[in-house]
C-alpha positions in Angstrom: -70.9 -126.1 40.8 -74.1 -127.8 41.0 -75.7 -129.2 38.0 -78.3 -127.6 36.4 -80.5 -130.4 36.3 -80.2 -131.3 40.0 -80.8 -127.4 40.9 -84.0 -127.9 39.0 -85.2 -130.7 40.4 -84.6 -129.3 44.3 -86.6 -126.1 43.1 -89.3 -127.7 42.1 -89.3 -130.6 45.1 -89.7 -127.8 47.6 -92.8 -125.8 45.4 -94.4 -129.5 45.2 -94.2 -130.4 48.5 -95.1 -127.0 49.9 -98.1 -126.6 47.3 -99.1 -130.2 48.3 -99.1 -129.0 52.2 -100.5 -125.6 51.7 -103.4 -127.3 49.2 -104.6 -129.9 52.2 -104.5 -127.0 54.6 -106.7 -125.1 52.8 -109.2 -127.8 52.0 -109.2 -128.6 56.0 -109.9 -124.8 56.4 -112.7 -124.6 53.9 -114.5 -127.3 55.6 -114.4 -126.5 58.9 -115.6 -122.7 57.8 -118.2 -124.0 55.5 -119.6 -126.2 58.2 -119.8 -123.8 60.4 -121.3 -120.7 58.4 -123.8 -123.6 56.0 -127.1 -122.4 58.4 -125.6 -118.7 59.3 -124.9 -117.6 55.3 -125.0 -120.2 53.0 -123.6 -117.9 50.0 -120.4 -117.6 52.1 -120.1 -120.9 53.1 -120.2 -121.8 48.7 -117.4 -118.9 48.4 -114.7 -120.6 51.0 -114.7 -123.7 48.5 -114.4 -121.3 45.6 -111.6 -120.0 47.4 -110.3 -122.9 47.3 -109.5 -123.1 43.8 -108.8 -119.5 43.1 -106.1 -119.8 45.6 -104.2 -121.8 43.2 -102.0 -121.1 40.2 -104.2 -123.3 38.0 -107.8 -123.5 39.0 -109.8 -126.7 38.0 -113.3 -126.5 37.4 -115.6 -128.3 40.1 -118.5 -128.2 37.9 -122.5 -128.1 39.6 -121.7 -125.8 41.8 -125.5 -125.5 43.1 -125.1 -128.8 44.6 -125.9 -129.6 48.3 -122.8 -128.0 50.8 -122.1 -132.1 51.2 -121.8 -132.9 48.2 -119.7 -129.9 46.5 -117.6 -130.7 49.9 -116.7 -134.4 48.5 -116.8 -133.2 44.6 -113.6 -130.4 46.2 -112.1 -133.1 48.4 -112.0 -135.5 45.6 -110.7 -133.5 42.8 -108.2 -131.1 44.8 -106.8 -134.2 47.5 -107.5 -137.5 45.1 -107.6 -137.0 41.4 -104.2 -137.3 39.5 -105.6 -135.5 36.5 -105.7 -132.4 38.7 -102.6 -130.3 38.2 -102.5 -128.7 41.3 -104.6 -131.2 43.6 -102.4 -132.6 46.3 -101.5 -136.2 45.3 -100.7 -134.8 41.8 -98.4 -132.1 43.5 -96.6 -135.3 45.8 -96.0 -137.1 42.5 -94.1 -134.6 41.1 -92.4 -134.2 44.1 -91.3 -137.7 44.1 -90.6 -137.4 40.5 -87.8 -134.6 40.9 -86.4 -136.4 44.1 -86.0 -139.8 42.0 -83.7 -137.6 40.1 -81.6 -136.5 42.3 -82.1 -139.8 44.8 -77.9 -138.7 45.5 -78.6 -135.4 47.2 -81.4 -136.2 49.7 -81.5 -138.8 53.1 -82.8 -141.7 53.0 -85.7 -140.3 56.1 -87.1 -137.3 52.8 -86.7 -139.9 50.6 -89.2 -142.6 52.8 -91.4 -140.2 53.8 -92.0 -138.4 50.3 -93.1 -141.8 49.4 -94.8 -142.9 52.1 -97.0 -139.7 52.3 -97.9 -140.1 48.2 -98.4 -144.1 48.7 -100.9 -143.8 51.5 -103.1 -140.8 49.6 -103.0 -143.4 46.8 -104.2 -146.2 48.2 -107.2 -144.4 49.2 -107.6 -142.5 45.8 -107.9 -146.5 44.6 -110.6 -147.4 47.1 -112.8 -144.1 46.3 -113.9 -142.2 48.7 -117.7 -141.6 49.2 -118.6 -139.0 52.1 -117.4 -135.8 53.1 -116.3 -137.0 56.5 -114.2 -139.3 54.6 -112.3 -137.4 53.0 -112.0 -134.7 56.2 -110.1 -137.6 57.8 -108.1 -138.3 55.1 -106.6 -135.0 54.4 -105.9 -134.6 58.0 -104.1 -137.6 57.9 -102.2 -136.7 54.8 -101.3 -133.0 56.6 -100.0 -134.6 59.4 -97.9 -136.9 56.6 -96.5 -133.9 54.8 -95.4 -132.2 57.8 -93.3 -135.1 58.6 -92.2 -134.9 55.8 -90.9 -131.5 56.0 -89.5 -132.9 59.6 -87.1 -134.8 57.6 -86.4 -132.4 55.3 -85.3 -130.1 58.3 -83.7 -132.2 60.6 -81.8 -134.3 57.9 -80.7 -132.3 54.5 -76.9 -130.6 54.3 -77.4 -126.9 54.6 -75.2 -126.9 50.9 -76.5 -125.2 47.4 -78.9 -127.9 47.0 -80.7 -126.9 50.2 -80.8 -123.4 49.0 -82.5 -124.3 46.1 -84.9 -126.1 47.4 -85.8 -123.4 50.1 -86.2 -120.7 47.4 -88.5 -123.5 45.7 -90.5 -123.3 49.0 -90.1 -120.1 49.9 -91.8 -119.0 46.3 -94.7 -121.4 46.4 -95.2 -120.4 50.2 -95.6 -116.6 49.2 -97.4 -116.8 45.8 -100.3 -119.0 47.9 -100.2 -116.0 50.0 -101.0 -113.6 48.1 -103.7 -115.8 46.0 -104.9 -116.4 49.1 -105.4 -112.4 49.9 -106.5 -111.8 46.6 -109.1 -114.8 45.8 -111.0 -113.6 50.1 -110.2 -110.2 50.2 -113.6 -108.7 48.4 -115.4 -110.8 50.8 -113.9 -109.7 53.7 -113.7 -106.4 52.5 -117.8 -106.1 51.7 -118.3 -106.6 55.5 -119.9 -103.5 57.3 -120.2 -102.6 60.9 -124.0 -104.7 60.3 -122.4 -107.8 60.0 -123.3 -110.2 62.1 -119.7 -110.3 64.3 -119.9 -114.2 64.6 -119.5 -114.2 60.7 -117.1 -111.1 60.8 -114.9 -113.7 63.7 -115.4 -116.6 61.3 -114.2 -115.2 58.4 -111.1 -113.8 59.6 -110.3 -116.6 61.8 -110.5 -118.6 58.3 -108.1 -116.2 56.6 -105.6 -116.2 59.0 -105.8 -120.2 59.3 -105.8 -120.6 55.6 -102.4 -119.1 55.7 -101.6 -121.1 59.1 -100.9 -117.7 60.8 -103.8 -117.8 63.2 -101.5 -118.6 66.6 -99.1 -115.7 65.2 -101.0 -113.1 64.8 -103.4 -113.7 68.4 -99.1 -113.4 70.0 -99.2 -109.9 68.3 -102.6 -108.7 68.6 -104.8 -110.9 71.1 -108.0 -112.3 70.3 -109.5 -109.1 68.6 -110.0 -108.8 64.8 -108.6 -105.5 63.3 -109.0 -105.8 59.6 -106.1 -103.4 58.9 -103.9 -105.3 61.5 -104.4 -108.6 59.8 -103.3 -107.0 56.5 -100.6 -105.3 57.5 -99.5 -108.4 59.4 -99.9 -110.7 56.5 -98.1 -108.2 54.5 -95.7 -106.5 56.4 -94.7 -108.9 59.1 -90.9 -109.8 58.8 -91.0 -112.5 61.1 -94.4 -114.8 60.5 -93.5 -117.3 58.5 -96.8 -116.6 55.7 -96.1 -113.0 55.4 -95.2 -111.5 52.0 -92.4 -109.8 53.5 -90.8 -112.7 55.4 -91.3 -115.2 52.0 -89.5 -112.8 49.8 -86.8 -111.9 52.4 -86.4 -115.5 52.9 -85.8 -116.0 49.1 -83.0 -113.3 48.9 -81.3 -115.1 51.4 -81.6 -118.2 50.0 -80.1 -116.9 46.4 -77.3 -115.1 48.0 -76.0 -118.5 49.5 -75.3 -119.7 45.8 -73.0 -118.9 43.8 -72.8 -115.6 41.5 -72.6 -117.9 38.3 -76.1 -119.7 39.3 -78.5 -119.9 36.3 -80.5 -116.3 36.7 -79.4 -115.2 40.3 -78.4 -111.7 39.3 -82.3 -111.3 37.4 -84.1 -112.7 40.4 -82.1 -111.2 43.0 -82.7 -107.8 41.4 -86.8 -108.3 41.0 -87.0 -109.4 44.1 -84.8 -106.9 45.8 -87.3 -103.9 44.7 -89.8 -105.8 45.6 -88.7 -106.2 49.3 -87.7 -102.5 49.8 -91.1 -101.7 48.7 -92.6 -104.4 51.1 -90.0 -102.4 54.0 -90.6 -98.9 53.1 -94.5 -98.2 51.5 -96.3 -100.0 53.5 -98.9 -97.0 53.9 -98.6 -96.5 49.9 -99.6 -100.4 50.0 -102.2 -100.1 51.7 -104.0 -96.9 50.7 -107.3 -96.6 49.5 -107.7 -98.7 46.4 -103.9 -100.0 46.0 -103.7 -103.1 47.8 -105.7 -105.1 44.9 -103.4 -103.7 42.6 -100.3 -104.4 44.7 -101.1 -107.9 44.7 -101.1 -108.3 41.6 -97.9 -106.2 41.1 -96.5 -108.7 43.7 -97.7 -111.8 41.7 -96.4 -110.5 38.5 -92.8 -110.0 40.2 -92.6 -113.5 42.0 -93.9 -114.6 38.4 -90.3 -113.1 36.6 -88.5 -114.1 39.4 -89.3 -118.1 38.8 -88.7 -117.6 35.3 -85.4 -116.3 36.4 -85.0 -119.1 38.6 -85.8 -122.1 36.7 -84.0 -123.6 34.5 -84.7 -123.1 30.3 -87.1 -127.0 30.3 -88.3 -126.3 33.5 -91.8 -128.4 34.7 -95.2 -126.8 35.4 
């Protein structure tokens, strides 16, 4: 039986790690988008940055946000990639990823182990030297993508497939699908205010943006081509079993994740249970979902239930 302890610390690795990866995706996202849409609809191009933030469990206040496009751009880069005091920005989110792994340094490889530090060393050293444009920074979180999904190379190609992976696959699996549906819920009204007036370069834009903030642009295009059905991206980002960002496929994914540990494992039966409804009703109402008026409320149904279910999941001293 696995420690406690260790079980904890794999949990959280894998939300840290995935949070950190999901965090410099979206701030790549946001500024391509905002660069884009800064002369078509300025007001727009602001929103993607707030988006940003509401996107994430704990959002950190930017503060002028009347400034120039440029500088709010570098103000977002520096507090959500660079600044430690930042709960949720990225380097804080590899730092407590390397904190949990130097607690259980005995159940991962040498390769997650060099990785998790080079990837947190390198976003350091440049959070020491200050960064002072836009473009900067652009590069920078690029690089540090590219890092964490080398990261996540190792962790793949490298890690036993035992309890301890399991844990830290449900730890993945939950951060992966909360940023989902914070994601849905923080763009959606946007998206949703469109008309057939819009202006269909911003109507492209802005759904190419969602789908790419939740790295499911490629997918959906197999599925659907290049043409933008608002009710097909919802449904796919919902519904989808297979697309790696979908609702449906993260809470799947954690079910099968908990049924590979053992009955006895701190809350399986609790979290097993939540999430089990919460799948069949992913399966089966998917018209119910997405009536008129019910999808906000479902996502925050969804939210509250992944909520429980990491309560369930963690242990009793269990980190933010």
């Amino acid at each position: 039986m696995m420690l406690t302890r260790v079980a904890n610390s794999l949990y959280w690795m894998g939300r840290y790690i995935e949070r950190a990866e999901n965090t410099t995706r979206l701030l790549n996202v946001a500024n391509e988008f905002s660069l884009e849409l800064e002369n078509l609809d300025e007001r727009r191009a602001r929103a993607e940055w707030n988006c940003v933030s509401a996107g994430l469990p704990t959002p950190v206040p930017i503060g002028d946000e009347s400034k120039p496009i440029p500088e709010l751009t570098l103000d977002y880069f520096n507090s959500y990639l660079l600044d430690e005091s930042n709960p949720v920005s990225v380097i804080s989110s590899l730092a407590r990823a390397r904190e949990n792994a130097r607690s259980i340094g005995e159940t991962l490889t040498r390769e997650v182990q060099y990785n998790l530090n080079e990837a947190y060393s390198q976003l350091a050293a440049h959070r020491k030297k200050g960064v002072q444009s836009a473009l900067r920074a652009s590069d920078i979180a690029a690089a540090t993508h590219r890092a964490i999904l080398t990261m996540l190379g190792a962790i793949e190609h490298t890690l036993t497939r035992d309890q301890g992976w399991n844990y830290l696959k449900v730890g993945e699996a939950m951060e992966r699908t909360q940023r989902t549906l914070f994601v849905l819920k923080a763009k959606l009204p946007d998206l949703q205010s469109m008309d057939d007036a819009c202006d269909p370069a911003l109507f492209f834009a802005s759904w190419t943006s969602l789908l790419r903030s939740l790295a499911s642009l490629e997918n959906y295009r197999q599925r659907f081509g290049t043409r933008f059905e608002p009710d097909n991206v919802l449904r796919f980002m919902l519904f989808d079993p297979g697309t790696p960002r979908a609702v449906n496929c993260g809470v799947r994914r954690m079910t099968l994740y908990l049924n590979g540990l053992p009955s006895t494992a701190h809350g399986l039966k609790e979290a097993t249970k939540v999430l089990g409804r919460l799948y069949s009703k992913l399966a089966y109402e998917d018209n119910e979902i997405m009536g008129t008026g019910a999808l906000t409320a479902f996502l925050d149904e969804a939210l509250t239930v992944l909520t429980a279910a990491n309560e369930y999941i963690s242990a009793p001293t269990k980190p933010f």
